[in-house]
ZAMARGU-4260 file (C-alpha; in steps of 0.2 Angstrom, whole numbers, plus 5000, padded with zeros to 4 digits):
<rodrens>
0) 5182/5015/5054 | 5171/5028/5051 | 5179/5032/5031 | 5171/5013/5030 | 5153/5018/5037
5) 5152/5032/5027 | 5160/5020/5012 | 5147/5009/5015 | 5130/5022/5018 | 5135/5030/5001
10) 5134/5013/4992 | 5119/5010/5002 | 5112/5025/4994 | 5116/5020/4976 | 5108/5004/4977
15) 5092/5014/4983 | 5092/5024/4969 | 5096/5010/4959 | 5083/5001/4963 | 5065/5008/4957
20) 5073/5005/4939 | 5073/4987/4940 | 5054/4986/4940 | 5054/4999/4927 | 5069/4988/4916
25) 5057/4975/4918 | 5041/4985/4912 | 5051/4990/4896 | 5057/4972/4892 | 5038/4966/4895
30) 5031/4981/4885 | 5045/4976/4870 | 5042/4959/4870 | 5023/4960/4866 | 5027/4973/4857
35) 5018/4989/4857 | 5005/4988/4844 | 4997/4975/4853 | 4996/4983/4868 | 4989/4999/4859
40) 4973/4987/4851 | 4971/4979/4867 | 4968/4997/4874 | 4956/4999/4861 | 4944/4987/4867
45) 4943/4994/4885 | 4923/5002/4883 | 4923/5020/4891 | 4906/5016/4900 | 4915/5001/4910
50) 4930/5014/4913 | 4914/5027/4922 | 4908/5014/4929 | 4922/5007/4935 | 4930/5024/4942
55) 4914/5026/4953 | 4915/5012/4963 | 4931/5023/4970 | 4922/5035/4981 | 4914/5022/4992
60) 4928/5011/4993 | 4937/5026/4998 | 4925/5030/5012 | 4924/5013/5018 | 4943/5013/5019
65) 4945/5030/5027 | 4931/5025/5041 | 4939/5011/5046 | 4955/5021/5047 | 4943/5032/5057
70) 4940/5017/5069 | 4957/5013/5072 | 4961/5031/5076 | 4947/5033/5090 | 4951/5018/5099
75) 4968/5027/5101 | 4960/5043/5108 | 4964/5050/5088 | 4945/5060/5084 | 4945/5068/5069
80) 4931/5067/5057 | 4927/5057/5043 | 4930/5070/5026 | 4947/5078/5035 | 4954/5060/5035
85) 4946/5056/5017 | 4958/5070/5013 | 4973/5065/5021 | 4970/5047/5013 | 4969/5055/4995
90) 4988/5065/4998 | 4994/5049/5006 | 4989/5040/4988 | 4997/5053/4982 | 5013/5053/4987
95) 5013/5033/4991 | 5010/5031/4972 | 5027/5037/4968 | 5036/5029/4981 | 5042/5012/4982
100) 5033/4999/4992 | 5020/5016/4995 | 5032/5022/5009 | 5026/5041/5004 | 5010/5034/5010
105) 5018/5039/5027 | 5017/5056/5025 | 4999/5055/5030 | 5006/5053/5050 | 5013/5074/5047
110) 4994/5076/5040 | 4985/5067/5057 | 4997/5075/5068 | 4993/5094/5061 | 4974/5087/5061
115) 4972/5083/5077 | 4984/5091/5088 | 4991/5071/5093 | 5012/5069/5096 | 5020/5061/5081
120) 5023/5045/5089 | 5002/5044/5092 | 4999/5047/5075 | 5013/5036/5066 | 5009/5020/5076
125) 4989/5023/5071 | 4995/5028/5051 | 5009/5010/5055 | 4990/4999/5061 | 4981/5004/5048
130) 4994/4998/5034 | 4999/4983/5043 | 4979/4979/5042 | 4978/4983/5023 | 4996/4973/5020
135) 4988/4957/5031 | 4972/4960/5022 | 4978/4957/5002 | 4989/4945/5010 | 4975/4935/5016
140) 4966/4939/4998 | 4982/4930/4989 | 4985/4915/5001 | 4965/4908/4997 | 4971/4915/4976
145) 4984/4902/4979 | 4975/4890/4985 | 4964/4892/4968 | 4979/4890/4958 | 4988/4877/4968
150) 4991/4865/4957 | 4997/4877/4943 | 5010/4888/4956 | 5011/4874/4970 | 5027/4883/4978
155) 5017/4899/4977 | 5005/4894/4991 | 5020/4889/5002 | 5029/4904/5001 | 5016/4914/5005
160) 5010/4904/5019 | 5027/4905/5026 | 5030/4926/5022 | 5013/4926/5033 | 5019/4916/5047
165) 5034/4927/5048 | 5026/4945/5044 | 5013/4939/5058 | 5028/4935/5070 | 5039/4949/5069
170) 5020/4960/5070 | 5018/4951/5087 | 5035/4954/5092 | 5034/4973/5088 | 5016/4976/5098
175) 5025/4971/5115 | 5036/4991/5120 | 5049/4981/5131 | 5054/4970/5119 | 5052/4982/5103
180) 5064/4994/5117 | 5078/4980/5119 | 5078/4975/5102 | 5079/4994/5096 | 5091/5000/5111
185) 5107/4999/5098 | 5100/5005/5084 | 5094/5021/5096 | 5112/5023/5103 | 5123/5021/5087
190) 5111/5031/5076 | 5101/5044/5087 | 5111/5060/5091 | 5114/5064/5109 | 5102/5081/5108
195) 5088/5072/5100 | 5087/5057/5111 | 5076/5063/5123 | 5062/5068/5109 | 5064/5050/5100
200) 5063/5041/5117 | 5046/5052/5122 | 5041/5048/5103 | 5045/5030/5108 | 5034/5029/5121
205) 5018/5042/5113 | 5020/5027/5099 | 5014/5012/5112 | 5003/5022/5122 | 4985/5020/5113
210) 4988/5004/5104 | 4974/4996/5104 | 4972/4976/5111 | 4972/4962/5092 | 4951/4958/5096
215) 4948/4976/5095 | 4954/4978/5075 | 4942/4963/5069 | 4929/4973/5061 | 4943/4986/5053
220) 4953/4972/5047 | 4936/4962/5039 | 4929/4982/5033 | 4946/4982/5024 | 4944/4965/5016
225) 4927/4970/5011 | 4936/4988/5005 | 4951/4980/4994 | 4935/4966/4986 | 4929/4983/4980
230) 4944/4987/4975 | 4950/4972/4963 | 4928/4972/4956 | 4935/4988/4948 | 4947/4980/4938
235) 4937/4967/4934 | 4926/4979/4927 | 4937/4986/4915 | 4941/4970/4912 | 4924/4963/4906
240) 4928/4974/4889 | 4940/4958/4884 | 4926/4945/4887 | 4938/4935/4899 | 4934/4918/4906
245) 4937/4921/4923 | 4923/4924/4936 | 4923/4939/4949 | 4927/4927/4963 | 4942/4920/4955
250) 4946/4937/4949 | 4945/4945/4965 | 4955/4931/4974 | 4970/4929/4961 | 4974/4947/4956
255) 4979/4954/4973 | 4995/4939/4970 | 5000/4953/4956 | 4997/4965/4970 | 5005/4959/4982
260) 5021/4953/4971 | 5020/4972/4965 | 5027/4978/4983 | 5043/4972/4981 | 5053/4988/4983
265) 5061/4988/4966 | 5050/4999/4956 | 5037/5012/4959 | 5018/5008/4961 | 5020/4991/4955
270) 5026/4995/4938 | 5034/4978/4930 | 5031/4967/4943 | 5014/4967/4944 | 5011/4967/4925
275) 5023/4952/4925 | 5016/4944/4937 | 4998/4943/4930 | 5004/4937/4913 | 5009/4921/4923
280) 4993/4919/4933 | 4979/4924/4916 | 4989/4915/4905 | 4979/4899/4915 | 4962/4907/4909
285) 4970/4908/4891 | 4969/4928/4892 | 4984/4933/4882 | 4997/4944/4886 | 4993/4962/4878
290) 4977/4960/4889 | 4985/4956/4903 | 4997/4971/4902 | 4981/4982/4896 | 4970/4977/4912
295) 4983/4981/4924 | 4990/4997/4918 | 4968/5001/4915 | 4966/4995/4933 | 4981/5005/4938
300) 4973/5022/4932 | 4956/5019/4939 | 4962/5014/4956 | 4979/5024/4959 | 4986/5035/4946
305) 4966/5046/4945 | 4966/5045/4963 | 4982/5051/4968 | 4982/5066/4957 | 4965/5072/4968
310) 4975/5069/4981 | 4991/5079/4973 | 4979/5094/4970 | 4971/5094/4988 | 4990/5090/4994
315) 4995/5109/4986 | 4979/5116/4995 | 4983/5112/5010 | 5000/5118/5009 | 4995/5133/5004
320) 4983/5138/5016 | 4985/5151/5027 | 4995/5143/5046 | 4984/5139/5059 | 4992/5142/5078
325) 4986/5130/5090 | 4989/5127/5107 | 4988/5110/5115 | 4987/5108/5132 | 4992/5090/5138
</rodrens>
């Protein structure tokens, strides 16, 4: 029985690895079948002021994302000020942009908890409510880009309207500790060894002490919306140098689709999903597909790839900063 577990972990394991290549496959066949050339002129249109321009627009959006992260954090007893967890953002882009589904994004609860002294448990349920507010916020952006696009994607709208009603369930299921701790009690006696049960069991319960109450994140959750608009205006920027018929409205509302598609964990930062994804959905607004391709991966450097290497740099600075010892009395 237990040859079979580990049988079956190990093939687990391969198709993990396996995995970020499909979206990579994909982005190879889409780059192939427009062919490069085209690609290459489309790049060639891309004005470099609109590329400044565009880039600038980061650093507020990334304060307004970080302060709401900040809000989040002081109504769980989190304090730590606003530049400390601009920084912890920037290596979380860092490390989320290689990752599938921006799971190295995660690393940023090992950055709070060194930041402000907090248990682990603390600081990965405040890093686990911030996400779920930006995941429900571009959520929310793609449902009304469906509605736009209804009668072209009909089935799109209802698959999303239904992925909502689920995601928001199983998020209401979770916020309850007694149910979340009968629903997790197998997984924490097969899997959890018997000498670190008592560490994951007081994690467990640092994790549902602070939460904060649903009315409570209203204002982080509309700041966000307000933060990812920013966002997708950057792209559109760039994307003004191909004189596309599209207004920033419909722009703003149908692009986090891509986005959102671009999350399914079988590539890394979105790379073939998203660009196939928006060939579909600009095709309706006659922008052909080298441009598509061209705003995307343009969009992708402005908003992620730029970013994340700040963030790579100031992840190396901290690492090799001299260690602090601290001590916490609780």
């Amino acid at each position: 029985m237990d040859t079979l577990k580990v049988t079956k972990l190990e093939k687990l394991k391969h198709i993990r690895v396996v995995l970020p290549f499909i979206g990579i496959g994909i982005f190879i066949y889409i780059i192939h079948d427009i062919g490069i050339e085209k690609i290459w002129d489309a790049f060639m249109q891309i004005k470099p002021i609109f590329l400044l321009f565009s880039f600038m627009i980061f650093f507020p959006r990334i304060a307004l994302s970080t302060y709401k992260w900040q809000m989040i954090a002081r109504k769980q007893g989190i304090n730590v000020k606003l530049l400390p967890l601009i920084k912890i953002n920037l290596i979380g882009l860092f490390y989320g942009t290689v990752t599938p589904l921006w799971l190295g994004d995660w690393v940023r609860i090992l950055y709070l908890k060194d930041e402000s002294g907090e248990s682990i448990g603390k600081c990965a349920s405040n890093v686990i409510i911030d996400q779920l507010i930006e995941f429900f916020s571009l959520f929310i952006l793609a449902l009304f880009g469906s509605i736009i696009i209804f009668r072209y994607f009909p089935s799109l709208f209802l698959i999303l309207i239904s992925l909502f009603i689920i995601f928001i369930l199983i998020a209401c299921f979770f916020k309850e500790k007694e149910r979340s701790k009968r629903f997790l009690k197998i997984i924490y006696k097969a899997i959890v060894p018997e000498k670190l049960k008592g560490v994951v069991a007081n994690e467990f319960e640092e994790f549902y002490k602070d939460i904060p109450p649903f009315s409570s994140i209203v204002i982080p959750f509309v700041i966000e919306i307000f933060s990812y608009c920013l966002f997708f205006i950057q792209i559109y920027i760039v994307a003004l140098s191909f004189s596309i018929k599209i207004s920033p409205l419909q722009f703003i509302l149908i692009y986090p689709i891509s986005s959102l598609i671009g999350m399914i964990p079988i590539t890394v930062s979105g790379l073939g999903t998203r660009e196939g994804a928006l060939i579909h959905l600009f095709a309706i607004y006659g922008i052909e597909e080298q441009i598509a391709v061209a705003i995307s991966l343009t969009g992708y450097l402005i908003t992620y790839l730029i970013p994340s290497i700040m963030g790579g740099i100031l992840s190396i600075m901290h690492e090799s900063r001299p260690v602090k010892t601290t001590f916490i009395n609780k």
